[in-house]
MIVEXGU-204371 format. One record per residue: x, y, z of N, C-alpha, C in turn. Coordinates in pm, whole numbers, padded with zeros to 5 digits, always signed. Example, Ala and Ser with C-alpha at 12.3 -4.5 7.8 and 13.67 -1.06 7.14 Angstrom:
BEGIN
+01319-00569+00780+01230-00450+00780+01320-00330+00780;+01285-00225+00708+01367-00106+00714+01290+00003+00787;
***
This chain:
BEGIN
+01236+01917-00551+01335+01811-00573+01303+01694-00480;+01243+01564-00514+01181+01444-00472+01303+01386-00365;+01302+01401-00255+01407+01302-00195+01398+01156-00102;+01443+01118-00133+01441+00959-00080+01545+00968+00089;+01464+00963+00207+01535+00993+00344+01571+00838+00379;+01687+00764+00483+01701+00670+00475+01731+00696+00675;+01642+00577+00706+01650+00648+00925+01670+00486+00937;+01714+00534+01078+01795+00393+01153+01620+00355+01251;+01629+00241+01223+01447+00194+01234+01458+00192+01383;+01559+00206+01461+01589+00172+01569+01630+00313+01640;+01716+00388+01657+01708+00525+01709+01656+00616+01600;+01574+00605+01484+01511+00717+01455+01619+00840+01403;+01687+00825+01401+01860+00941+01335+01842+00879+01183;+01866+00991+01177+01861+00993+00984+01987+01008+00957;+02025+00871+00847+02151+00828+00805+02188+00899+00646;+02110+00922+00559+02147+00966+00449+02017+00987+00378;+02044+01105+00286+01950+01130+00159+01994+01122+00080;+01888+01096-00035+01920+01108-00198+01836+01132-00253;+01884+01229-00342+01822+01339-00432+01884+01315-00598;+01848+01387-00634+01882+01456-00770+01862+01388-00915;+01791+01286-00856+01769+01192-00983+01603+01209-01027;+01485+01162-00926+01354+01162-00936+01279+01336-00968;+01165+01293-01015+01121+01415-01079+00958+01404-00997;+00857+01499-00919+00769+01500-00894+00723+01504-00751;+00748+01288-00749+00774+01238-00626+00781+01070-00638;+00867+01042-00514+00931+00895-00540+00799+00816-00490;+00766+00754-00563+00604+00659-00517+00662+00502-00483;+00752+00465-00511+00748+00315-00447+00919+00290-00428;+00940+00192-00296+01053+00166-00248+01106+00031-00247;+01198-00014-00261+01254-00164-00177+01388-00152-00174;+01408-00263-00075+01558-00254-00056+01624-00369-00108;+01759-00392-00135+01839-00564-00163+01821-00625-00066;+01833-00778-00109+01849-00879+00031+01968-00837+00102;+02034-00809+00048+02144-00739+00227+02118-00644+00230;+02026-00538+00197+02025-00364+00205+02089-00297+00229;+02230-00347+00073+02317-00245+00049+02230-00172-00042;+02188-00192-00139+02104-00146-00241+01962-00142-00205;+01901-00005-00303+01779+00015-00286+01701+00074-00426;+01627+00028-00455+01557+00084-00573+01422+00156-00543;+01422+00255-00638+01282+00342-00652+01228+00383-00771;+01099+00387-00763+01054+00456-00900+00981+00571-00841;+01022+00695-01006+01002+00837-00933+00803+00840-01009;+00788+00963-01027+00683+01006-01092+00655+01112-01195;+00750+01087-01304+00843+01163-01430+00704+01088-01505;+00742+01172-01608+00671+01077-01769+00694+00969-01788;+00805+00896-01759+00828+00801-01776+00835+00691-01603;+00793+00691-01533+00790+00663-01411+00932+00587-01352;+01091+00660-01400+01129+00594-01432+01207+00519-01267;+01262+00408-01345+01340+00353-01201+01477+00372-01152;+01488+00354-01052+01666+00419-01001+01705+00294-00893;+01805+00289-00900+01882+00155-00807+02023+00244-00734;+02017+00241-00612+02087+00299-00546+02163+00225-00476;+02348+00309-00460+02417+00229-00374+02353+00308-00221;+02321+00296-00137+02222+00420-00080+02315+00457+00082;+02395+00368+00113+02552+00454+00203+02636+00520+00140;+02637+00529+00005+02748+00631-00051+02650+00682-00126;+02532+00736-00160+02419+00812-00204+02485+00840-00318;+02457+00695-00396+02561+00682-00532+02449+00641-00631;+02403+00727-00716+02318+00597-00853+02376+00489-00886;+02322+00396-00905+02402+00285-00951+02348+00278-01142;+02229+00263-01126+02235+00257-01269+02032+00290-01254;+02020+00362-01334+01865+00432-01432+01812+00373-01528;+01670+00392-01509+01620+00379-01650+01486+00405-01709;+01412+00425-01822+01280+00436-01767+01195+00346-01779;+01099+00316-01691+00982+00206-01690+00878+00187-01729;+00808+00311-01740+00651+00283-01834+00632+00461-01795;+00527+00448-01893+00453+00616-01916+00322+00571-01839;+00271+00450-01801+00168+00463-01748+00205+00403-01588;+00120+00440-01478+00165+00448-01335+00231+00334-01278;+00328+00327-01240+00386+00222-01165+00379+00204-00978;+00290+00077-00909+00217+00072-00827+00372+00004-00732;+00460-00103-00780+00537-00119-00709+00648-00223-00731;+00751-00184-00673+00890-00180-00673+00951-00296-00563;+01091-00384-00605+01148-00423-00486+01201-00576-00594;+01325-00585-00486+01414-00673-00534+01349-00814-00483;+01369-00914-00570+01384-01070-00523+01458-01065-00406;+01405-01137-00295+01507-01186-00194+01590-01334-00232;+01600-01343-00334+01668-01493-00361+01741-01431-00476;+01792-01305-00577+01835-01282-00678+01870-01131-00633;+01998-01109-00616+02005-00985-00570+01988-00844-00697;+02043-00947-00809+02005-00853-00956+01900-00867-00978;+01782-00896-00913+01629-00895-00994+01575-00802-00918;+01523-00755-00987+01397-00588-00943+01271-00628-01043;+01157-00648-00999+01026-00611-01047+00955-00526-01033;+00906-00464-01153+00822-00320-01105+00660-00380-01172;+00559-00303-01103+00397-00377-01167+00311-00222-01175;+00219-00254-01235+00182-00113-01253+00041-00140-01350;+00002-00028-01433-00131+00006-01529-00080-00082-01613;-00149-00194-01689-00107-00279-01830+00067-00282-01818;+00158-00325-01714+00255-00322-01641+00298-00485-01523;+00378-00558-01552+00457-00639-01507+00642-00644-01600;+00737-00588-01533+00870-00572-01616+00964-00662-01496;+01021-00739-01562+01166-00811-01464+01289-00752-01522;+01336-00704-01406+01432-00598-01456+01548-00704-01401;+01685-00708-01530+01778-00748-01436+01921-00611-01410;+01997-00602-01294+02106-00531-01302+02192-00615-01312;+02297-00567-01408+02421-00602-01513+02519-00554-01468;+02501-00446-01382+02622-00346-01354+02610-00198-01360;+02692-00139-01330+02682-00012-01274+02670+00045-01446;+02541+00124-01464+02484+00192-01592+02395+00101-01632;+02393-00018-01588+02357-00079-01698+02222-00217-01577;+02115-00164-01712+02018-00272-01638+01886-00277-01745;+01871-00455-01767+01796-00466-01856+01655-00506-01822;+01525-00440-01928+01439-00566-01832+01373-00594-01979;+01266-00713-01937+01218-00812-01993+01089-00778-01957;+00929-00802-02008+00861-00747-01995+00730-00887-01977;+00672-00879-01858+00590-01046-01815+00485-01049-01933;+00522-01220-02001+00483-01261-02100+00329-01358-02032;+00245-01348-02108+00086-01398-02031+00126-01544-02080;+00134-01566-02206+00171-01719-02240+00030-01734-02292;-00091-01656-02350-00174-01684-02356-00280-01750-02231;-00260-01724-02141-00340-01756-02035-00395-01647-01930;-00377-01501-01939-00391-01388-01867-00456-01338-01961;-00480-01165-01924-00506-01070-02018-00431-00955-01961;-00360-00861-02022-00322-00747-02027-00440-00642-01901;-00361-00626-01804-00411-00538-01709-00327-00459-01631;-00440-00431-01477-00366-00332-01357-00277-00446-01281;-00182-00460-01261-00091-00500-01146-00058-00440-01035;-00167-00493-00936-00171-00410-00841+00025-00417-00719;+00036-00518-00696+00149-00567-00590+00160-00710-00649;+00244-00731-00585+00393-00851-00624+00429-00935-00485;+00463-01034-00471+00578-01096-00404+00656-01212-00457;+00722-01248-00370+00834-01369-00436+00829-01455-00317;+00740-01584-00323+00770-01708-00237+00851-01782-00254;+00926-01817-00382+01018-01888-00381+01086-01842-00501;+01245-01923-00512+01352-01851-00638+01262-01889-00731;+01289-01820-00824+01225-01820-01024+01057-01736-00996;+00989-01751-00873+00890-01753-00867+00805-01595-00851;+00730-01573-00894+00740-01423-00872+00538-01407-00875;+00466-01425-00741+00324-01395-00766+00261-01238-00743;+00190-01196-00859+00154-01080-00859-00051-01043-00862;-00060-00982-00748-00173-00989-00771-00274-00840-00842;-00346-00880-00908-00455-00805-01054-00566-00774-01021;-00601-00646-01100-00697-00576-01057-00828-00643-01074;-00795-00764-01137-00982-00803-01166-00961-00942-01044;-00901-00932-00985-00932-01023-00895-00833-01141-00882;-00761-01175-00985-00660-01303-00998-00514-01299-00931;-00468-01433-00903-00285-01411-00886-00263-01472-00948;-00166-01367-01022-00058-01449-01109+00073-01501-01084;+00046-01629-01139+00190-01667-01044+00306-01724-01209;+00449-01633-01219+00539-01601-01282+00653-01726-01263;+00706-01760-01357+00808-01829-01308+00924-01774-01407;+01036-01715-01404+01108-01615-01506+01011-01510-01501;+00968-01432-01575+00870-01343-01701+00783-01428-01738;+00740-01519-01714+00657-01611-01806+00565-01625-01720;+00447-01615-01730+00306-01642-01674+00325-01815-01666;+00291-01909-01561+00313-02012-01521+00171-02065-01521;+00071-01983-01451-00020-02077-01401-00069-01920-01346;-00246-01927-01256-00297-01784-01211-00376-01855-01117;-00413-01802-01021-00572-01825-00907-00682-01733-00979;-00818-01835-00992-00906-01672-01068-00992-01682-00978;-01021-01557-00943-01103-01481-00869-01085-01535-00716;-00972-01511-00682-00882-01482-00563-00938-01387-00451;-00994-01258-00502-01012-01139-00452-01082-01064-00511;-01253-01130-00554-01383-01021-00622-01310-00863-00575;-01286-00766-00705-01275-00646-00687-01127-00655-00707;-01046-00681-00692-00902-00660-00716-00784-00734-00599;-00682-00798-00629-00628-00870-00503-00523-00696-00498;-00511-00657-00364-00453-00562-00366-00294-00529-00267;-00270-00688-00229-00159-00678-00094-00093-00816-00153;+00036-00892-00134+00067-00993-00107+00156-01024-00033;+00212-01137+00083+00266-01147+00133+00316-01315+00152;+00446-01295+00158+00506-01474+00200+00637-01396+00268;+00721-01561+00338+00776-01553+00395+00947-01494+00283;+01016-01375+00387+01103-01355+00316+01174-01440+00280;+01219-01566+00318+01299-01656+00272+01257-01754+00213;+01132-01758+00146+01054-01830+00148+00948-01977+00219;+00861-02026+00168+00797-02082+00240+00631-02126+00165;+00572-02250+00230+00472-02231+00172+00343-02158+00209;+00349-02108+00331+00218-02003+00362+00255-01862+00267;+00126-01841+00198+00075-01699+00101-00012-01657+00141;+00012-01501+00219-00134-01406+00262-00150-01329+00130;-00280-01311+00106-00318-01209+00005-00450-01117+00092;-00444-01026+00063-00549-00914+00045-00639-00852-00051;-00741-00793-00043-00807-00741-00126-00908-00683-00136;-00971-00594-00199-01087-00487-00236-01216-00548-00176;-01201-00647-00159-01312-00748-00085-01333-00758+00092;-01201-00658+00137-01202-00650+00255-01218-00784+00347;-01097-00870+00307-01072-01016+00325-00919-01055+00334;-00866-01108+00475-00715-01142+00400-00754-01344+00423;-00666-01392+00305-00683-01507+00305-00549-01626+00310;-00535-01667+00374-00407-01811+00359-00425-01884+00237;-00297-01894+00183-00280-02020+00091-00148-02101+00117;-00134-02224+00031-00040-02332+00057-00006-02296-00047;+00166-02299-00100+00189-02328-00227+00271-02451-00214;+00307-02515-00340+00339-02630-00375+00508-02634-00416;+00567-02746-00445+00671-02674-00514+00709-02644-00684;+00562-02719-00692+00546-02640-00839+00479-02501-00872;+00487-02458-00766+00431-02318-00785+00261-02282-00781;+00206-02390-00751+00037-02398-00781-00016-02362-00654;-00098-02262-00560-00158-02202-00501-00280-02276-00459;-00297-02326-00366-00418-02392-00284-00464-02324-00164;-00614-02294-00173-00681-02168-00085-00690-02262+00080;-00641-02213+00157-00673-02230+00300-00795-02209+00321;-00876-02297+00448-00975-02206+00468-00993-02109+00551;-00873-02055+00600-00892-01930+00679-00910-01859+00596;-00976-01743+00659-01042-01614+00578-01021-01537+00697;-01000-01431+00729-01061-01292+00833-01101-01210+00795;-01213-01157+00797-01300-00977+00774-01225-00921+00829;-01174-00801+00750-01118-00716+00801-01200-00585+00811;-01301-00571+00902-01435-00538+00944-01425-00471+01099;-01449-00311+01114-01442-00265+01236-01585-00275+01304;-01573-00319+01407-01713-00265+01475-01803-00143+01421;-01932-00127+01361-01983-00033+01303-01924+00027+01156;-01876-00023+01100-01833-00001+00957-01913-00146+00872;-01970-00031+00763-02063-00119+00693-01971-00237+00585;-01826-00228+00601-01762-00345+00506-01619-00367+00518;-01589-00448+00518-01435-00464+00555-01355-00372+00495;-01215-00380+00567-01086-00257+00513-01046-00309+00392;-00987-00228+00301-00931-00284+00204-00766-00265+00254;-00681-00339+00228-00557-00347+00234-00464-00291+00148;-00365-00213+00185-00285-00200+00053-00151-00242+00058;-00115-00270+00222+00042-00344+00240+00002-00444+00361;+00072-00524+00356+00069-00661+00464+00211-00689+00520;+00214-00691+00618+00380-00761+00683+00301-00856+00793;+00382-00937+00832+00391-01036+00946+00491-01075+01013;+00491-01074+01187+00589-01120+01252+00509-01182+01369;+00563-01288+01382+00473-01421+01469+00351-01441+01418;+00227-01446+01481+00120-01440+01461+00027-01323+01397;+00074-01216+01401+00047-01077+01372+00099-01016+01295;-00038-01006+01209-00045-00882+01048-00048-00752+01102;+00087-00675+01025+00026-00467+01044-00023-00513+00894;-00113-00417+00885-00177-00370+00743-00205-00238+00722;-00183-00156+00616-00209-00048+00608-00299-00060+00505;-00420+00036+00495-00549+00019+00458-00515+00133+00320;-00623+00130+00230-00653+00222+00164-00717+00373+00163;-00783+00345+00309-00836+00479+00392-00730+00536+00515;-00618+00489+00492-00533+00534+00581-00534+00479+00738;-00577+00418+00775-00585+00318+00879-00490+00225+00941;-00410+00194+01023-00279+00107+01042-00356+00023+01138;-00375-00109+01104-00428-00183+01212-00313-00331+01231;-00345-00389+01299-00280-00542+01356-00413-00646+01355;-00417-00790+01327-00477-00854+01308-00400-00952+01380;-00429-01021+01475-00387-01124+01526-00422-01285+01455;-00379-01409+01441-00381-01480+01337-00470-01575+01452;-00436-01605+01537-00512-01690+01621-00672-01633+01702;-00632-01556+01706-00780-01459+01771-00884-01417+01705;-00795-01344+01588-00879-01271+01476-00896-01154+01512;-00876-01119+01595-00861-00973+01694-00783-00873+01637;-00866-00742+01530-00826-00596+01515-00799-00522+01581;-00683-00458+01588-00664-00366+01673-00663-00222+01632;-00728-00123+01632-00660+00031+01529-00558+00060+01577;-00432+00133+01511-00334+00179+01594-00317+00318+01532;-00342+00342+01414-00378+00489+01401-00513+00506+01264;-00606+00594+01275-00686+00613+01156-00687+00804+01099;-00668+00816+00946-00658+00944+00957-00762+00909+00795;-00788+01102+00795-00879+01138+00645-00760+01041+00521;-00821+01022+00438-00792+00929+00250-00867+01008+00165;-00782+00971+00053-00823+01044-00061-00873+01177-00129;-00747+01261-00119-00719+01374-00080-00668+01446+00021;-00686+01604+00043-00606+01697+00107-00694+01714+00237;-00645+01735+00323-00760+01748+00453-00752+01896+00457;-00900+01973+00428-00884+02139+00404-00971+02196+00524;-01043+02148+00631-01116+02179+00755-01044+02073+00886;-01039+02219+00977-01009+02190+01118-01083+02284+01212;-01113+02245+01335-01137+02290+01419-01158+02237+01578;-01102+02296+01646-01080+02250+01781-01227+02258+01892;-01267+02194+01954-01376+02174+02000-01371+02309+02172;-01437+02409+02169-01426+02484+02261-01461+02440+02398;-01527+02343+02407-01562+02282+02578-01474+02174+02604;-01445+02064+02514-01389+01971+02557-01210+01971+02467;-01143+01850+02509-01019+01828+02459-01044+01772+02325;-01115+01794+02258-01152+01745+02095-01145+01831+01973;-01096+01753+01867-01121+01867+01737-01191+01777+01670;-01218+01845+01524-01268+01786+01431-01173+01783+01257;-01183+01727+01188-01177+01782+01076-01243+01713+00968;-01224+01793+00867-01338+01743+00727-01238+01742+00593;-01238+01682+00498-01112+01645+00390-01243+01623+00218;-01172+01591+00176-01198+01521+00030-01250+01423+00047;-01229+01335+00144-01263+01186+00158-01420+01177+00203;-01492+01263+00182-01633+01266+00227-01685+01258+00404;-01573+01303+00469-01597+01234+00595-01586+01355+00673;-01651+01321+00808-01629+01424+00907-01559+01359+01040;-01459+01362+01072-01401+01299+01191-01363+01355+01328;-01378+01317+01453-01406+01390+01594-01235+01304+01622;-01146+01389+01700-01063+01306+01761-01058+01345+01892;-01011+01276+01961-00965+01341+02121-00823+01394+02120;-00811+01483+02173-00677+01542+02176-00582+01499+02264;-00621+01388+02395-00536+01416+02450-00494+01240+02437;-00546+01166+02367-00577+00999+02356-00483+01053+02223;-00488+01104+02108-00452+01159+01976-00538+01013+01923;-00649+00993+01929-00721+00912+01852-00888+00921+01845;-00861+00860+01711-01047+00913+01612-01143+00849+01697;-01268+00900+01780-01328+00857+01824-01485+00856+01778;-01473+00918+01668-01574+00891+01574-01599+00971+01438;-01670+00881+01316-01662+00940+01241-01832+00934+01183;-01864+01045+01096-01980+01058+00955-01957+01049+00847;-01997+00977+00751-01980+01025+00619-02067+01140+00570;-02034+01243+00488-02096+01332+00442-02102+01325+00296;-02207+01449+00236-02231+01354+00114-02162+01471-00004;-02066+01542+00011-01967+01582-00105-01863+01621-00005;-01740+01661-00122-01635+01742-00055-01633+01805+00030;-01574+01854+00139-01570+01929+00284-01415+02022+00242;-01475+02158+00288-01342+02276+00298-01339+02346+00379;-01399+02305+00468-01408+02381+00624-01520+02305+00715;-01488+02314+00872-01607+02324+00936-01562+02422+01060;-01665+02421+01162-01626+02493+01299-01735+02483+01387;-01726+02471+01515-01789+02464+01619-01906+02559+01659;-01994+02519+01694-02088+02634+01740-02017+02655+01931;-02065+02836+01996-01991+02821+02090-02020+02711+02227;-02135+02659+02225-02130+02563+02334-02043+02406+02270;-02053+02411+02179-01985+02287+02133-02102+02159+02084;-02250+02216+02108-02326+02132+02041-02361+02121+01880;-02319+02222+01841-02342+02234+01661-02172+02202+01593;-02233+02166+01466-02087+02171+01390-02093+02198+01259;-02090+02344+01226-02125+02368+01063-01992+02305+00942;-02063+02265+00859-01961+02213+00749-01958+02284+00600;-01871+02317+00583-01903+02448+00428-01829+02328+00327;-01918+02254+00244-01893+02168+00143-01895+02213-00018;-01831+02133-00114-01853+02115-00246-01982+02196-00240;-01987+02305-00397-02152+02356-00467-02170+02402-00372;-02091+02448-00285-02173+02629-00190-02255+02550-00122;-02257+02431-00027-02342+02355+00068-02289+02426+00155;-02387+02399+00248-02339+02394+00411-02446+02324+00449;-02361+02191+00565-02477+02106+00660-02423+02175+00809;-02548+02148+00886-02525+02140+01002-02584+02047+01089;-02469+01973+01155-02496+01851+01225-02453+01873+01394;-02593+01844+01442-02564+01822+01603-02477+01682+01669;-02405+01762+01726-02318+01620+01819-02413+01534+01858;-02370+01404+01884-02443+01311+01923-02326+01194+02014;-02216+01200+01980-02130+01124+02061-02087+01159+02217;
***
């Protein structure tokens, strides 16, 4: 039974759950501009959506949204009845009417788009609603109605967006290109590229992070990556910081604790083999390996490290860090 937990961001005490509606698991969140209300979409056949009074762990009103995956959720901060959800061949403007009752409308291209992935959404200004696409473009909405687009925004897919909650004309976007970029918007809604750019590029990694969420407060982006990574980007410096990195894409099925020193290891789905320190609780280095990993373990001095992979492999790799 999928439950939605709701914690005080500030002492960490958990204020309320809600249950009994979602089927699987709840994949995307937002809250109302006053966050009395909160909407979610579960991971049913129908991916469907739920709008919650969420202090009296009350449905407010259901419905369903698409059979194919829905990527993400969240109210206009300028329209407290507007909810947009984006997803596989997916953009819907949902409005709430009232308790049972909520309609949506489904984003019209106008002949100027094509039918695709919608990766993420934001809202820079009222009517305005920019969503960015898997082949690289933002689309920028005014109602349901495709207005106007940026093409090729983000070679590979734009995959983050961000503006000011109350709006404004600075627009960060992200993307598969491992790039976040500034734009100006206008007040006709038309998107002009800054020339800031930052790589979002670690020391010794052969290509920038890809992004999958962006926030900002002062000068400084958190971003959470697609490989599971939480970093900060400073706007004036350009200065990455890691603040945590863990295994992506998939189940992590190998552990093992390092017998001489304060270190473990583990090995996952994600093709990787990663060393952490135990007593720092951070990754101090990683390998890529070249299939699935379902175990590894230490040899007893701590210089070997066997790995039992995908097709009955096993590598064995000497420490070197």
């Amino acid at each position: 039974d999928p439950k939605i937990i709701i914690w005080d961001a500030t002492t960490m005490q958990q204020l309320k759950v809600l249950k009994g509606f979602h089927q699987r698991a709840v994949t995307s969140l937002g809250f109302s501009p006053d966050g009395k209300m909160l909407c979610s979409v579960g991971m049913d056949d129908y991916h469907s959506l739920a709008v919650w009074d969420w202090n009296e762990a009350h449905l407010i009103a259901s419905t369903r949204c698409s059979p194919d995956k829905v990527f993400d959720v969240n109210f206009s901060p300028f329209n407290p009845n507007l909810i947009v959800t984006c997803g596989v061949k997916h953009v819907t403007f949902w409005t709430l009417e009232g308790p049972n009752k909520i309609k949506g409308q489904k984003g019209t291209l106008e002949g100027l788009g094509k039918i695709q992935t919608m990766n993420c959404m934001e809202f820079p200004a009222p009517d305005i609603t920019l969503v960015g696409t898997a082949s690289g473009e933002i689309y920028i909405f005014k109602g349901n109605k495709l207005l106007k687009f940026v093409d090729k925004a983000h070679p590979g897919g734009v995959t983050a967006l961000w503006s000011p909650e109350k709006g404004g004309a600075d627009v960060f976007s992200a993307g598969s290109d491992g790039i976040l970029r500034r734009w100006k918007m206008d007040p006709a809604g038309a998107l002009t590229p800054e020339a800031e750019k930052i790589e979002l590029k670690l020391p010794g990694e052969p290509a920038g992070l890809k992004a999958r969420a962006i926030t900002r407060k002062g000068d400084t982006f958190a971003i959470g990556t697609m490989t599971s990574e939480l970093i900060t980007v400073n706007l004036e410096s350009k200065a990455i910081q890691v603040l945590l990195r863990g295994q992506s894409n998939g189940e992590t099925w190998g552990l093992a604790a390092d017998p001489q020193q304060q270190k473990f290891i583990t090995v996952s789905e994600d093709k990787t083999l990663r060393v952490f320190d135990a007593e720092t609780r951070e990754q101090i280095a990683m390998r890529t390996i070249p299939q699935l990993a379902y175990c590894a373990n230490f040899s007893q001095d701590g210089k070997l490290i066997a790995i039992g992979m995908d097709l009955a492999d096993m590598d064995w790799t000497r420490r070197t860090e």
